[in-house]
C-alpha positions as a Markdown table, in Angstrom:
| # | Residue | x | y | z |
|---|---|---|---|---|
| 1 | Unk | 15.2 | 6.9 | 18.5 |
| 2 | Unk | 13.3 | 5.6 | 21.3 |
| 3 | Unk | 17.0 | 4.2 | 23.2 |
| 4 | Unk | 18.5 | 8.6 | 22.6 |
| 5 | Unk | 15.0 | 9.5 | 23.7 |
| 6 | Unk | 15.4 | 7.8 | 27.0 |
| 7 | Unk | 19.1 | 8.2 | 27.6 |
| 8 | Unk | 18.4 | 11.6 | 27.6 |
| 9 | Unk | 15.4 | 12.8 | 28.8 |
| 10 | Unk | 16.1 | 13.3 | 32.5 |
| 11 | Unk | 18.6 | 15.7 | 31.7 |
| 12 | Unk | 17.6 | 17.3 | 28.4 |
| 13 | Unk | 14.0 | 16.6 | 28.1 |
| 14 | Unk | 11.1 | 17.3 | 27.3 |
| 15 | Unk | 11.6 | 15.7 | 23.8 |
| 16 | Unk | 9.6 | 16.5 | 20.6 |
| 17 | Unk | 8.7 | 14.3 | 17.8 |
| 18 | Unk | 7.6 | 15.4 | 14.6 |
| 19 | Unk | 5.8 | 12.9 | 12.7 |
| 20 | Unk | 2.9 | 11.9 | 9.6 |
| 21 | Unk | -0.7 | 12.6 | 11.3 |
| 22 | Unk | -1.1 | 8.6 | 10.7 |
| 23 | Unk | 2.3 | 7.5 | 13.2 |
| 24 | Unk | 1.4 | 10.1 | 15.7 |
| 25 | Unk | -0.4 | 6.8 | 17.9 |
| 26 | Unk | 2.2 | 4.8 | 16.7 |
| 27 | Unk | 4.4 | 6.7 | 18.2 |
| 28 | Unk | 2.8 | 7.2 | 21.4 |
| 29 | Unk | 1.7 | 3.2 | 21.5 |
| 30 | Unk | 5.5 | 2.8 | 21.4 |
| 31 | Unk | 6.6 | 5.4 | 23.7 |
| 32 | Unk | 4.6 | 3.8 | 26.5 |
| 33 | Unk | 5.7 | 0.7 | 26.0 |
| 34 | Unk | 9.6 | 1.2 | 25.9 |
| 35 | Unk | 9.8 | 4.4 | 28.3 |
| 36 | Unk | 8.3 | 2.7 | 31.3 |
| 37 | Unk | 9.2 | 5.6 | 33.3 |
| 38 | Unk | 6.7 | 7.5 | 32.1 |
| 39 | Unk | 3.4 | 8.1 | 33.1 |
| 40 | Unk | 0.5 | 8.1 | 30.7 |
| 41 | Unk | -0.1 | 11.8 | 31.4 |
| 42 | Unk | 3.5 | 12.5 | 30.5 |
| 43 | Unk | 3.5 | 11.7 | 27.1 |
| 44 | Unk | 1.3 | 14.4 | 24.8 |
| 45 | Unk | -0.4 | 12.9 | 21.4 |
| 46 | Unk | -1.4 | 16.2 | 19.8 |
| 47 | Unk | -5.0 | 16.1 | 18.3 |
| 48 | Unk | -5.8 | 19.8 | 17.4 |
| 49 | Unk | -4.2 | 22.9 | 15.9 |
| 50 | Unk | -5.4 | 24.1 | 19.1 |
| 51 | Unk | -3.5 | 22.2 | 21.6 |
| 52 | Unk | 0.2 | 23.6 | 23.1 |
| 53 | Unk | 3.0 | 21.9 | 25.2 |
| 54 | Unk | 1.6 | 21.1 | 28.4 |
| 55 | Unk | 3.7 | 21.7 | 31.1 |
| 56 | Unk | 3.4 | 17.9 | 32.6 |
| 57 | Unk | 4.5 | 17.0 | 29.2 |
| 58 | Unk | 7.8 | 15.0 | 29.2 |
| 59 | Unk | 7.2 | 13.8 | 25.2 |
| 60 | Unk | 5.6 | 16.0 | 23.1 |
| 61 | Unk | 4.0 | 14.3 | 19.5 |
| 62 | Unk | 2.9 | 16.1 | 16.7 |
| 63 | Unk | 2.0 | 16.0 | 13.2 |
| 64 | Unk | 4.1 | 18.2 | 10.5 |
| 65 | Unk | 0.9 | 19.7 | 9.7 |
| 66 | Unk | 0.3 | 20.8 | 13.1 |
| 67 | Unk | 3.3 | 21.7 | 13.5 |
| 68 | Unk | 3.4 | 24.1 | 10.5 |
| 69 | Unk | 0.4 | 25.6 | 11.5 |
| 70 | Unk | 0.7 | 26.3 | 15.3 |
| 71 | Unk | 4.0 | 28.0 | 16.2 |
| 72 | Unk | 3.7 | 26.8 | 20.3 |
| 73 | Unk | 5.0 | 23.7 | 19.1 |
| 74 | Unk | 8.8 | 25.4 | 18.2 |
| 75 | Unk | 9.8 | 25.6 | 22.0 |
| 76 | Unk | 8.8 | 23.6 | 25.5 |
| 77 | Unk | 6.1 | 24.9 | 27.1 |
| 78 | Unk | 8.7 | 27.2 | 29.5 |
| 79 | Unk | 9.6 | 29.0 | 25.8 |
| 80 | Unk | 12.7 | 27.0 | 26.1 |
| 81 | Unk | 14.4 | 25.5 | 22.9 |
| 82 | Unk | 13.8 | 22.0 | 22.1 |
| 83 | Unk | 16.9 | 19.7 | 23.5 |
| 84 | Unk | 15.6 | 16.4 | 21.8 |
| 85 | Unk | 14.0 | 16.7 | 18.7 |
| 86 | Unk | 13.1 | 13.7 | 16.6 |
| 87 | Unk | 11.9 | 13.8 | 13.3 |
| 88 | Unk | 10.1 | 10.8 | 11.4 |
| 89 | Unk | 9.9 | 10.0 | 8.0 |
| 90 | Unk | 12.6 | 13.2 | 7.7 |
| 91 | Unk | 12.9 | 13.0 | 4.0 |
| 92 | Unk | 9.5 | 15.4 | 4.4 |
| 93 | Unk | 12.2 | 17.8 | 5.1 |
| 94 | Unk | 13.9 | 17.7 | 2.1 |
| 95 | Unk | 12.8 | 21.3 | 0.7 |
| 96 | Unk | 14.4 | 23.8 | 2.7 |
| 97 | Unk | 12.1 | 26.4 | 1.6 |
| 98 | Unk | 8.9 | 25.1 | 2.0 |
| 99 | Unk | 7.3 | 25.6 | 5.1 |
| 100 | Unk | 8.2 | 22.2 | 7.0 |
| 101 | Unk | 11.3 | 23.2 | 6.2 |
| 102 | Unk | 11.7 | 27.1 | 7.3 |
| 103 | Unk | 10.1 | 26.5 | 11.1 |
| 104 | Unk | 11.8 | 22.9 | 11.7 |
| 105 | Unk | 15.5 | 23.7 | 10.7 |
| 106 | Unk | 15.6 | 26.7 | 13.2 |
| 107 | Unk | 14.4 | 24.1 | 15.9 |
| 108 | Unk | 17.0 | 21.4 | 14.7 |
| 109 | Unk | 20.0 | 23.5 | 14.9 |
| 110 | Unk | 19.1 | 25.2 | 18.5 |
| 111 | Unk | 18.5 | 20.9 | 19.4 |
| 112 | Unk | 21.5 | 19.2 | 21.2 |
| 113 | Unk | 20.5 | 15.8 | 20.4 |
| 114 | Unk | 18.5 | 15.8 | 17.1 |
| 115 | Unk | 17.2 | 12.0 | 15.2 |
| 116 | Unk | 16.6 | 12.1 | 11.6 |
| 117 | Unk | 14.4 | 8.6 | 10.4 |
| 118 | Unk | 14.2 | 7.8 | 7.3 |
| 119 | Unk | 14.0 | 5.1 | 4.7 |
| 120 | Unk | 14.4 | 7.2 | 1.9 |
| 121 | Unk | 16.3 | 10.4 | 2.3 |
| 122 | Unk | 17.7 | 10.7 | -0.9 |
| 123 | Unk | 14.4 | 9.5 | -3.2 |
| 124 | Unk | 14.7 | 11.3 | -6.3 |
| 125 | Unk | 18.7 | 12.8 | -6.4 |
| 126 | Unk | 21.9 | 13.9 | -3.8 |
| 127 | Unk | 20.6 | 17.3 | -3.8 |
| 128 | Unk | 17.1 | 16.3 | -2.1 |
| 129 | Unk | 19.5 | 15.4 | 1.1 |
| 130 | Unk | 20.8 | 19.0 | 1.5 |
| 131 | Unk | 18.3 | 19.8 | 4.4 |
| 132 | Unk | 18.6 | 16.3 | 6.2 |
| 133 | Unk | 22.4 | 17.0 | 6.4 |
| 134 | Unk | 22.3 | 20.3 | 7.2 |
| 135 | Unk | 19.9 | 20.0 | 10.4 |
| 136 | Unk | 22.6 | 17.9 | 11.7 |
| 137 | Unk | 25.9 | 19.7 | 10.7 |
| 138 | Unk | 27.2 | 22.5 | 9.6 |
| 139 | Unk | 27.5 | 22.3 | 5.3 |
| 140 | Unk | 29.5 | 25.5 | 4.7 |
| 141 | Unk | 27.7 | 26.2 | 2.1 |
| 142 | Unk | 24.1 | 27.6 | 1.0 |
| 143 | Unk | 21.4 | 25.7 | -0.8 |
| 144 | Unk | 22.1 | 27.2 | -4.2 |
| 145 | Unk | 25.7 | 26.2 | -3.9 |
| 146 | Unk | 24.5 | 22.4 | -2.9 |
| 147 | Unk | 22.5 | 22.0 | -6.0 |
| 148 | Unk | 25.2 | 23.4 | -8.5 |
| 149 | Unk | 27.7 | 20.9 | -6.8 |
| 150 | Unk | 25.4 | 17.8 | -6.2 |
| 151 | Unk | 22.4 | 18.3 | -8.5 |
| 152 | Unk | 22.5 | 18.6 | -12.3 |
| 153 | Unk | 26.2 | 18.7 | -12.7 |
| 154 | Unk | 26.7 | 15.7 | -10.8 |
| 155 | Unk | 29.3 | 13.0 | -11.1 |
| 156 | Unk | 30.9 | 9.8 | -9.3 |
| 157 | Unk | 33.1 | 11.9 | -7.7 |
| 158 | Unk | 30.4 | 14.5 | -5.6 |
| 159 | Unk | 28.3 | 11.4 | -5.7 |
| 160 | Unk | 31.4 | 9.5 | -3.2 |
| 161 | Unk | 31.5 | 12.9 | -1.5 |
| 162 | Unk | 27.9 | 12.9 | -1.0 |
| 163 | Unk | 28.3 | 9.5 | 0.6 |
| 164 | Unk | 30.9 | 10.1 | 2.4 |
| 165 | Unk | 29.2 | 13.0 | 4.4 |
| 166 | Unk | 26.3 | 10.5 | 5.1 |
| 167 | Unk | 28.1 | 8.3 | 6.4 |
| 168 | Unk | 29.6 | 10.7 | 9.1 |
| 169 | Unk | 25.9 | 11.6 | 10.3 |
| 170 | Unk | 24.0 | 8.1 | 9.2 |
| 171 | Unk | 23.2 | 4.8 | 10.7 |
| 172 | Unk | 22.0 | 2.3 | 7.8 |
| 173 | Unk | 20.2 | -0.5 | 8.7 |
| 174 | Unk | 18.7 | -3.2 | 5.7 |
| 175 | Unk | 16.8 | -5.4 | 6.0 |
| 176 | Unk | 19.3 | -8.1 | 5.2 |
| 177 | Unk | 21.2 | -7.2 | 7.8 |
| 178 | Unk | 18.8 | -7.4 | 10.0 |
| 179 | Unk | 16.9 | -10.8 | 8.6 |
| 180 | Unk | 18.1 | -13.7 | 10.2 |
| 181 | Unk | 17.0 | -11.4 | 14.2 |
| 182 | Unk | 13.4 | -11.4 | 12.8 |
| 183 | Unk | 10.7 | -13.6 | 12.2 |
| 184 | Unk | 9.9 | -14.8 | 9.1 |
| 185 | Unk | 6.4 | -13.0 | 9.6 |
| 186 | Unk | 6.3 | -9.8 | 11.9 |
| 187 | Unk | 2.7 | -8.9 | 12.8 |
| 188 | Unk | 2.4 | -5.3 | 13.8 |
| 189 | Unk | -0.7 | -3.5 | 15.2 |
| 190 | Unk | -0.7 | 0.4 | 13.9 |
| 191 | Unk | -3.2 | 2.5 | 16.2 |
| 192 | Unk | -3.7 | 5.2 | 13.8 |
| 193 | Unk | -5.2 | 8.8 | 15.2 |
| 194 | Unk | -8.0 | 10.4 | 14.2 |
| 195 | Unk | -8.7 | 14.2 | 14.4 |
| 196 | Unk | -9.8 | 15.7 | 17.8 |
| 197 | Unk | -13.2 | 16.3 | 16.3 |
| 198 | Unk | -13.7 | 12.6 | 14.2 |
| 199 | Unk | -12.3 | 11.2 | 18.1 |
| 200 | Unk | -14.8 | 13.0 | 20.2 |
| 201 | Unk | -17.7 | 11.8 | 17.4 |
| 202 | Unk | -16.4 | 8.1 | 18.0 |
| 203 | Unk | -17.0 | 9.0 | 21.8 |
| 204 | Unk | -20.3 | 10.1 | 20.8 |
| 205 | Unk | -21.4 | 7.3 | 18.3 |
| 206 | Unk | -20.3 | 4.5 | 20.9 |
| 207 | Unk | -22.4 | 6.0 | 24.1 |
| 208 | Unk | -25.5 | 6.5 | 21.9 |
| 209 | Unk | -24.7 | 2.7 | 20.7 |
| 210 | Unk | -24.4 | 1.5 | 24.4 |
| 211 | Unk | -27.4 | 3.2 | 25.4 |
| 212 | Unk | -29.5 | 2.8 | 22.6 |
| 213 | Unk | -28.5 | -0.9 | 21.6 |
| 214 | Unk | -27.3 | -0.2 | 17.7 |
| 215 | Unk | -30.0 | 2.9 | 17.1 |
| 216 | Unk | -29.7 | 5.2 | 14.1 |
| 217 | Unk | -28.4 | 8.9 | 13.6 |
| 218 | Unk | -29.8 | 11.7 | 12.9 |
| 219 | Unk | -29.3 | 11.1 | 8.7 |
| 220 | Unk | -30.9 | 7.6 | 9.5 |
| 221 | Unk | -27.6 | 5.5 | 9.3 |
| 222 | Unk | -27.1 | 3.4 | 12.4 |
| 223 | Unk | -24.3 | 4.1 | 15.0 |
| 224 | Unk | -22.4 | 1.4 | 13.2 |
| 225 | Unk | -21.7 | 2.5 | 9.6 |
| 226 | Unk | -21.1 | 6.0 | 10.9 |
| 227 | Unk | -18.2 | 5.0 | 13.1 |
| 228 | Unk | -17.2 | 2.7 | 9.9 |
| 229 | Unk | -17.1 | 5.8 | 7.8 |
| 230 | Unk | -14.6 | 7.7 | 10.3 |
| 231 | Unk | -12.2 | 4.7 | 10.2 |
| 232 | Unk | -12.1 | 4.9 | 6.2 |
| 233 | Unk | -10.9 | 8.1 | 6.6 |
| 234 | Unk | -8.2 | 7.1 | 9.2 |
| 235 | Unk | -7.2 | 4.0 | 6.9 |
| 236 | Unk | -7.1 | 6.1 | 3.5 |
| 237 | Unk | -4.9 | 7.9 | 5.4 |
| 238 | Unk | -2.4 | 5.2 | 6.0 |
| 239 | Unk | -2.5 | 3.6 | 2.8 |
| 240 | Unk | -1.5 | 7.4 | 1.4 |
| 241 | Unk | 1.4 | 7.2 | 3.8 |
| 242 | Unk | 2.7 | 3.9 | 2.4 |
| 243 | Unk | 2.3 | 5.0 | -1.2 |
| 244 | Unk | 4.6 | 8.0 | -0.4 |
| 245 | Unk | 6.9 | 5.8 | 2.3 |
| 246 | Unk | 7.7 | 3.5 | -0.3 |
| 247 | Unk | 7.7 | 2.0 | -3.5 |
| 248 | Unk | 7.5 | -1.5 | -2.9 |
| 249 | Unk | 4.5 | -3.7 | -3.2 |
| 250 | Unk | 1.4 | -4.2 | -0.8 |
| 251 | Unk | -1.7 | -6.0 | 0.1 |
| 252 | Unk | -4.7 | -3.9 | 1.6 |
| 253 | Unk | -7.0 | -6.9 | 2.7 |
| 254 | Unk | -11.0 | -5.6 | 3.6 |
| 255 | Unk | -14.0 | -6.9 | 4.7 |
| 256 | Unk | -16.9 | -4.5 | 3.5 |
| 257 | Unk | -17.6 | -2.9 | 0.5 |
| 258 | Unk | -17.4 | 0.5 | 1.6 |
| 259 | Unk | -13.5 | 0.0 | 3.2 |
| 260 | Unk | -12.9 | -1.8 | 0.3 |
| 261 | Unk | -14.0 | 1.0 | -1.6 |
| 262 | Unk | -12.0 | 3.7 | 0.2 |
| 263 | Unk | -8.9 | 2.5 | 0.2 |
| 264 | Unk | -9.3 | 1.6 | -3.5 |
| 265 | Unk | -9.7 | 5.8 | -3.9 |
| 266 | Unk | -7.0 | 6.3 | -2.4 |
| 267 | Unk | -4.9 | 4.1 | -4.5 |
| 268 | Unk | -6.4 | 5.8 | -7.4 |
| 269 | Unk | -6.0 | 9.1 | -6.2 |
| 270 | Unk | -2.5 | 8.7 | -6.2 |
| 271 | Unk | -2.4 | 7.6 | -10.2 |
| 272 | Unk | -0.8 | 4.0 | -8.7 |
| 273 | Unk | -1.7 | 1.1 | -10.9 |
| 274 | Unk | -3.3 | -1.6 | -8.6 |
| 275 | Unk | -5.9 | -4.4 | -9.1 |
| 276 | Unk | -9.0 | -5.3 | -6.7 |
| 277 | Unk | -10.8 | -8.8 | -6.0 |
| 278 | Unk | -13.7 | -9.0 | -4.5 |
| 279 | Unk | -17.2 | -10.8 | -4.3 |
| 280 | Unk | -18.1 | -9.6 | -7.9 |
| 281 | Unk | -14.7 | -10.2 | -9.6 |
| 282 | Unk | -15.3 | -13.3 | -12.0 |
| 283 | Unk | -13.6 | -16.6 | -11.5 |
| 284 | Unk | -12.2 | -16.5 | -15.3 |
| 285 | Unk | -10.6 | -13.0 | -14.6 |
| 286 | Unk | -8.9 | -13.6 | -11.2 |
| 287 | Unk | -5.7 | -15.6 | -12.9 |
| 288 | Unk | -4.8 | -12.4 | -15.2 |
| 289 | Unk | -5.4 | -10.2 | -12.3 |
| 290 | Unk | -3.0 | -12.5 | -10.2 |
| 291 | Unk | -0.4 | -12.0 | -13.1 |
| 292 | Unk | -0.1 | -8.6 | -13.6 |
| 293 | Unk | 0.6 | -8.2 | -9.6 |
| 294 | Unk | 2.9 | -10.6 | -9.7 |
| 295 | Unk | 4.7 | -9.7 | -13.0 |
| 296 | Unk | 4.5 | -6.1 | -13.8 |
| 297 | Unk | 6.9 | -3.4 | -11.4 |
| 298 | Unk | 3.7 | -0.9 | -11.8 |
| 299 | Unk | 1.0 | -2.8 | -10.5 |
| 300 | Unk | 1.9 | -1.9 | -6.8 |
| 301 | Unk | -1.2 | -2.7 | -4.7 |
| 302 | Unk | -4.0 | -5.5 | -4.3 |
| 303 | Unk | -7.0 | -4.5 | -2.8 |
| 304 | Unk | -9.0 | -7.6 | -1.8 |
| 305 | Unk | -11.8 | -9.1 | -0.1 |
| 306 | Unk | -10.6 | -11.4 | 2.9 |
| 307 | Unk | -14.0 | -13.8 | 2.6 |
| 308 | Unk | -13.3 | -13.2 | -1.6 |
| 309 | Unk | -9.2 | -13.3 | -2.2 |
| 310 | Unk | -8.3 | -14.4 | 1.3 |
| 311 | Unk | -7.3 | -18.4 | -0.1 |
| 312 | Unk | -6.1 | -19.5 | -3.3 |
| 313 | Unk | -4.0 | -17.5 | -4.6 |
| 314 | Unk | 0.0 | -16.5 | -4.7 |
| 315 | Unk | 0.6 | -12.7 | -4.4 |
| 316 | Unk | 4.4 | -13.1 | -3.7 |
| 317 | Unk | 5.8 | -10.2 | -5.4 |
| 318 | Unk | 4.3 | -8.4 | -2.0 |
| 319 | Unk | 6.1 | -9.0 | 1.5 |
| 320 | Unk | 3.7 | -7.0 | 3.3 |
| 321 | Unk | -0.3 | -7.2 | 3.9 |
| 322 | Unk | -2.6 | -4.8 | 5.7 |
| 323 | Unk | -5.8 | -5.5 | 7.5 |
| 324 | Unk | -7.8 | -2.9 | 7.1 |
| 325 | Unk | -10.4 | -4.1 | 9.2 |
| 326 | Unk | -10.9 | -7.1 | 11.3 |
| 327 | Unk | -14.0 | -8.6 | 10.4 |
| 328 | Unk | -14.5 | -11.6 | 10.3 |
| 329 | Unk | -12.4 | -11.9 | 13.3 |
| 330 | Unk | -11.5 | -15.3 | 12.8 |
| 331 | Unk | -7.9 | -16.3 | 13.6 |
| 332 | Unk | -8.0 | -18.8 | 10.8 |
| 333 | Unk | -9.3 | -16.9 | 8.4 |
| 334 | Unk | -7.0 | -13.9 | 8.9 |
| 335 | Unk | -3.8 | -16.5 | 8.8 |
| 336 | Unk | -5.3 | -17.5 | 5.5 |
| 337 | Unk | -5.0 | -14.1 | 3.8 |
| 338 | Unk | -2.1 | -13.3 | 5.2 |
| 339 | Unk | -0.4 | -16.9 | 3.5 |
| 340 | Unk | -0.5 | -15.0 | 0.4 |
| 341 | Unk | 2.1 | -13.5 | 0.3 |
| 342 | Unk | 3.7 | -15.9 | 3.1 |
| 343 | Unk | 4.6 | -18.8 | 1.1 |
| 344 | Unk | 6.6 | -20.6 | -1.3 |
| 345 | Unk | 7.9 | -18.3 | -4.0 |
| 346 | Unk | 8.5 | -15.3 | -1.2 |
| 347 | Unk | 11.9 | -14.3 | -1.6 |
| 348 | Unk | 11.9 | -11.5 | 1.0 |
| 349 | Unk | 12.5 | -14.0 | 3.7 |
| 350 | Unk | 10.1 | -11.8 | 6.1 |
| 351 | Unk | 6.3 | -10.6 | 5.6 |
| 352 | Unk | 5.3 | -7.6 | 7.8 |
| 353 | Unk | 1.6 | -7.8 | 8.7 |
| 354 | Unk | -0.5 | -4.8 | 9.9 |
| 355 | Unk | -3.6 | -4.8 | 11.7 |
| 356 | Unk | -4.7 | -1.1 | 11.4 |
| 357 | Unk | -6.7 | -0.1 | 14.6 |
| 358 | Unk | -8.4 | 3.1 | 15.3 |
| 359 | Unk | -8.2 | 5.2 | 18.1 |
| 360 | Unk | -11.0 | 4.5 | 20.5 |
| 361 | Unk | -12.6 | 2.4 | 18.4 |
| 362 | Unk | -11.7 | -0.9 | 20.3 |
């Protein structure tokens, strides 16, 4: 997306990408990396419902919530139609009337180069890809029609014709494909964003830290656990987007109690089976923990301790591990974790590591 992005944008920008609120830094992280023609000022991470297009603004990113909510963001700061619009984790789209749906198609159609990622755009049946397909081409035929063809009367036959329309509009790319270009263990750093107001508290927090040497709030809590409580947040967040992104197996690896307790809620939350080892998980229990991971498709995630769970044991039905924080920051310690999953009996033939950093917090 990046690659169209930059071909392009001399001509045809600015560009707009639509994103989850948790990839927005990802995405502008990225963008400054690969699109070194680009000044800092000239790409635009929207924070707040608040913010518009500026008109420096050569890449515009915004959340789908934002974007629902504040109609600036459906044309360039000039009131011009988007001519690059990218849309990330698309299959978000899929419901054509909801309201992700009504403001983006509009935006899509007027676009003359429009990117659609996705690893699932068909996640529960061929009738869920109606919108995808129809941002990008013209279907000649209405919803309604879609779902009678493709939905509950379907068949092998719509389902081939289904496919073959994909394959006019789609690049697929597996991961098999891909394997033997990778590392067998790809470590990846995900800045994730927090919310203009949680940001400007972080700015806060860490000038009364600096001047006061650690010091307390006003509720009594020192300038460290309050900052620790915005990045729960911002990590809950994330581990919600993966639970949705996918169905496969994960680690979320924590230091203290309260991030391991947050990201157990959000696990929860969701209804998604998962198990947790910690400091005050007994020896005797940790085997049958180990085994329903391991053995049972439901049990997706395993929240654990790094000090606690970080050596020992084999988690290899997983081929990916998040750090939800960073402490201790030892290098050895953090390779240790992350050999649970990367070791014999892994059958992926790559682990994906994420190191979750927050915005301003580093």
């Amino acid at each position: 997306a990046l690659t169209i992005i930059a071909h392009y944008l001399d001509e045809e920008g600015p560009a707009l990408v639509v994103t989850p609120s948790s990839l927005g830094a990802v995405w502008r992280s990225q963008a400054r990396r690969w699109l070194k023609e680009l000044r800092p000022s000239e790409v635009q991470l929207v924070t707040s419902t608040k913010d518009a297009p500026r008109p420096t603004s050569k890449l515009v990113i915004v959340s789908y919530a934002t974007f629902v909510r504040n109609k600036a963001f459906t044309t360039t700061f000039s009131g011009e139609p988007w001519k690059i619009v990218v849309c990330d984790e698309a299959h978000n789209l899929r419901n054509p009337t909801s309201q992700r749906g009504k403001l983006l198609l509009p935006v899509l159609h007027a676009a003359r180069r429009k990117v659609l990622v996705t690893g699932t755009p068909t996640p529960k049946q061929a009738s869920e890809a109606y919108t995808l397909l129809h941002a990008l081409r013209c279907l000649g035929c209405g919803f309604k029609e879609w779902c009678t063809r493709y939905g509950a009367a379907r068949t092998e036959h719509r389902e081939a014709e289904v496919a073959a329309l994909l394959l006019e509009v789609m690049v697929r790319r597996m991961k098999a494909d891909v394997m033997d270009q990778l590392p067998p263990k790809q470590r990846k750093r995900i800045e994730l964003q927090l919310p203009a107001s949680s940001a400007a508290a972080v700015k806060r927090l860490q000038a009364q830290a600096l001047e006061g040497g650690g010091g307390r709030g006003a509720k009594g809590d020192s300038h460290f656990e309050q900052l620790a409580r915005l990045k729960e947040v911002a990590a809950q967040d994330y581990v919600d987007y993966l639970l949705g992104a996918s169905k496969e197996k994960f680690l979320l690896f924590a230091h203290h109690l309260p991030m391991l307790d947050a990201v157990t809620l959000a696990v929860t939350r969701r209804n998604v089976d998962c198990i947790r080892i910690d400091g005050s998980t007994k020896v005797e229990d940790r085997p049958g923990l180990v085994q329903r991971f391991q053995e049972e498709p439901s049990c997706r995630v395993a929240v654990l301790s790094i000090m606690a769970a970080g050596e020992g044991l084999t988690l290899t039905a997983a081929a990916r591990v998040v750090f939800c924080e960073l402490c201790p920051a030892v290098p050895g310690v953090i390779e240790q974790a992350e050999a649970r999953v990367h070791r014999l009996g892994q059958k992926a033939g790559q682990v994906d590591i994420h190191f979750l950093v927050v915005e301003g917090t580093h």
